[in-house]
N, C-alpha and C positions, 0 to 999 in steps of 0.2 A: 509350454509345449502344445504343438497339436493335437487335438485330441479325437478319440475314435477309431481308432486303428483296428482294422478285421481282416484277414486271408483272404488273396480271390478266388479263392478253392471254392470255401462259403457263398461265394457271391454267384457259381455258375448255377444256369437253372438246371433243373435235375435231368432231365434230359438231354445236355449239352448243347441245346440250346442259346440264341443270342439274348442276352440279358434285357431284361425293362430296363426302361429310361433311370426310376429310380435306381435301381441295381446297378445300371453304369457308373450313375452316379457315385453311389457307394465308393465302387470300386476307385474310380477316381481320385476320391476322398484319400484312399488305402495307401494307394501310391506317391500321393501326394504328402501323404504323413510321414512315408519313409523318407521320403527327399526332403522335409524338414529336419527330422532326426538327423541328414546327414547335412544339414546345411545347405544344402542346395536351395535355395531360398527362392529364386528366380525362377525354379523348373517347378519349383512345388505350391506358386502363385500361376501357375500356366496349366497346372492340372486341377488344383480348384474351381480358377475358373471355369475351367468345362466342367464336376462337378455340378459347379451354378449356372451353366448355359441346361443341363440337363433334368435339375427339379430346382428353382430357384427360390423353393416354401422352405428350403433346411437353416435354423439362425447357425448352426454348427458349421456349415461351409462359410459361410460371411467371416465368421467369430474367425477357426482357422486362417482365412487370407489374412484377414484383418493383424492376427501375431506374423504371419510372416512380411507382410507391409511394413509389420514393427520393427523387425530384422533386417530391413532395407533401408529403414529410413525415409519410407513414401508414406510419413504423417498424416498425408489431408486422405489419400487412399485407405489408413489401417481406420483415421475415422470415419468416414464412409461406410465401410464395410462393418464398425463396429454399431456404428448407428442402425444399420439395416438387423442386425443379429436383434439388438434390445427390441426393434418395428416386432421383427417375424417371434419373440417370446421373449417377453420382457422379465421371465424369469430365469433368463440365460446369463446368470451374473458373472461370468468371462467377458460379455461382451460390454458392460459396465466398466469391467477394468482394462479391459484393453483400450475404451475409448477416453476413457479416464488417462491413460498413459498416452494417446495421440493429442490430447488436449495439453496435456503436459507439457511435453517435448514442442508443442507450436504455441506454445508460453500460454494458454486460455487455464491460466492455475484457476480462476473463479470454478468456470465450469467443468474442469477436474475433479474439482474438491466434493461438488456435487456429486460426480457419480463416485468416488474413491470412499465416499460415506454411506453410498447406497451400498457398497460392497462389507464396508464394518459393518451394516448392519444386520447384516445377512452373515457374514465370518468374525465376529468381535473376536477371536484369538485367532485369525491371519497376520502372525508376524512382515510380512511385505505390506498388507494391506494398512496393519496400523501405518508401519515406519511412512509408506507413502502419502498417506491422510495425514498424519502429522506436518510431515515436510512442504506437504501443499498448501496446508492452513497456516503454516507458520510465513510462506512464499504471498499468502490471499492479504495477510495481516503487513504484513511490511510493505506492501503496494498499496494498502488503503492507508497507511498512517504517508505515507510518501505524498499523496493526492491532497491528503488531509494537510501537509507542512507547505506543497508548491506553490510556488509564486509565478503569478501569468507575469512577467517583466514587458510583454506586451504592451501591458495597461497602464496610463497616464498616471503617478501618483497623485494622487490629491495633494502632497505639498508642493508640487508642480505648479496648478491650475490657481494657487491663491491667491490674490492682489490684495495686499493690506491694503494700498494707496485706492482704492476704489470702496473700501468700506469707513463710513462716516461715523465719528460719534457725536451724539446729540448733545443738545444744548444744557436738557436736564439731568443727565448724568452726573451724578456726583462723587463718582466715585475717583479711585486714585489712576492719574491719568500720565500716560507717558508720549516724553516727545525724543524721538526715534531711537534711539539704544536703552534697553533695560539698563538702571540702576537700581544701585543700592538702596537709594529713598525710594526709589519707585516697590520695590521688593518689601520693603517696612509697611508702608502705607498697604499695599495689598493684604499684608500678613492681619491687618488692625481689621481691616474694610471686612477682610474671610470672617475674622473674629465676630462677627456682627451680623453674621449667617447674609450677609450681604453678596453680588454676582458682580465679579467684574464683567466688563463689557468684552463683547465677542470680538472686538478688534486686538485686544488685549491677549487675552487668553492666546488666539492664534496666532501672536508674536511670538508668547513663552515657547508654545507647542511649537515653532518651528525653529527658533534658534535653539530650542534642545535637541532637536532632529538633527539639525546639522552639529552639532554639538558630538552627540554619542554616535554618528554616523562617520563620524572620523577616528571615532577611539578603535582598538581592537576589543574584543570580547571578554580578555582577560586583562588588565591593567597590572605590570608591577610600577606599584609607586613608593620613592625612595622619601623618606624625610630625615630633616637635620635630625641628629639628638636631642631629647629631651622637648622634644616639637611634643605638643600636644596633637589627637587626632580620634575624632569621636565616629565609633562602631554603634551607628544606630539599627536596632534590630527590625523585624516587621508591625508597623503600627495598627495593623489591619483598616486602615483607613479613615483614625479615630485620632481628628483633624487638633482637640485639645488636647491630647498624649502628645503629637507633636509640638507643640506652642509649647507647653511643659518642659519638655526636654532643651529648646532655646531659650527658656529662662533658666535653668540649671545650666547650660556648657556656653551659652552664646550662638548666636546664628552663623551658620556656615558662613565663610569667607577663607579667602587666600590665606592668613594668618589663623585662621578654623576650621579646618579641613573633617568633612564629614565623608562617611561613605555607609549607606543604608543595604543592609544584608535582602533587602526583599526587591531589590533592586538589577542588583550585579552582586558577584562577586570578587574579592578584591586581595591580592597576596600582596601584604605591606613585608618592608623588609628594611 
């Protein structure tokens, strides 16, 4: 609500006299509160302003336009005028929450939440003030984790831009070496080669890492997958990247294959049925 409301009775000089500029002003103020109380929104942003045409040092007159601005829905207006209230006394904490709510309402929840906190901290048991400092921090948090997950689709993937056939392996490489489709020996011999804290070659690697790209980039998110009866099918858990816990676990059940179907919980998750 508008605030400030006084008699023009009050406001005449004592002698009947024409009123000082501030005194106009006042009064202005008076009438213009009434015609908020009654809603008049439009007539009581039109005697404000004269108000602030007549001492423009009051943050009270700013503060006032600025809620009925609110009541109208002329946002970039009520923050204006709330910005100017906090300029002219920055202890005028209406004018904090009023801009706080035009910042709101024209989505700037960051800079909302700034001044909606500057208001708890001055009202810590304003029931509006919490509920809205909450709702805006909760609005601040779900737009940074949002920024924090997007993906520019703009941008070239990197498995886009990579030419196996352009990268060479050398002569003294000795490691386990494959000619063009992953197999199964090729997967053994890798598994021996790791075993031996040994590096396969960067040609290599960048083949797995991209037929697994296109691989699980075909699957959906959730897999149900159906097996025969009495199929075997091994639930391997998270190995935290403790490369002999896995070797282990393929001498105990056998290496993954068609006929050995694995699915690792640190991975995906998997509803067998």
């Amino acid at each position: 609500m508008a605030e400030g409301s006084s008699s023009a009775g009050q406001l005449e000089g004592q002698q009947g006299g024409p009123l000082d500029p501030a005194a106009q002003a006042e009064e202005w103020k008076a009438k213009a509160n009434e015609l908020f109380k009654a809603k008049h929104y439009d007539e009581a942003i039109e005697l404000y302003s004269k108000a602030i045409e007549l001492n423009s040092g009051v943050a009270v007159y700013y503060g006032n336009r600025s809620m009925a601005y609110l009541k109208t829905e002329s946002y970039g207006y009520a923050h204006t005028d709330a910005s100017k209230a906090v300029e002219l006394d920055p202890s005028y904490i209406k004018g904090y929450y009023r801009r706080a709510s035009a910042n709101m309402a024209l989505g700037r929840f960051k800079q909302a939440l700034k001044d909606f906190e500057a208001v708890r901290s001055v009202r810590p048991r304003d029931p509006d003030a919490l509920s809205k400092c909450s709702e805006c921090g909760k609005i601040v948090r779900q737009q940074a984790f949002a920024r924090a997950i997007a993906v520019d689709t703009s941008k070239k993937s990197v498995v886009d831009s990579l030419d196996l056939d352009s990268i060479s392996v050398e002569e003294d490489y000795k490691g386990p070496r494959m000619d063009g489709e992953i197999t199964a020996g090729f997967m053994a011999a890798a598994l021996d080669w790791f075993k031996s804290q040994k590096v396969l070659h960067k040609k290599y690697a960048y083949k797995i890492l991209l037929e697994a790209h296109k691989l699980l980039s075909s699957l959906p998110s959730l897999c149900d997958i159906k097996l025969p009866k009495l199929q075997k099918f091994t639930v391997c858990g998270d190995i935290h990247g403790q490369y002999y816990d896995l070797l282990h676990i393929f001498d105990l059940n056998g290496v993954p294959s068609t006929d050995n179907p694995y699915v690792s919980l640190c991975l995906w998750l998997c509803v067998v049925s």
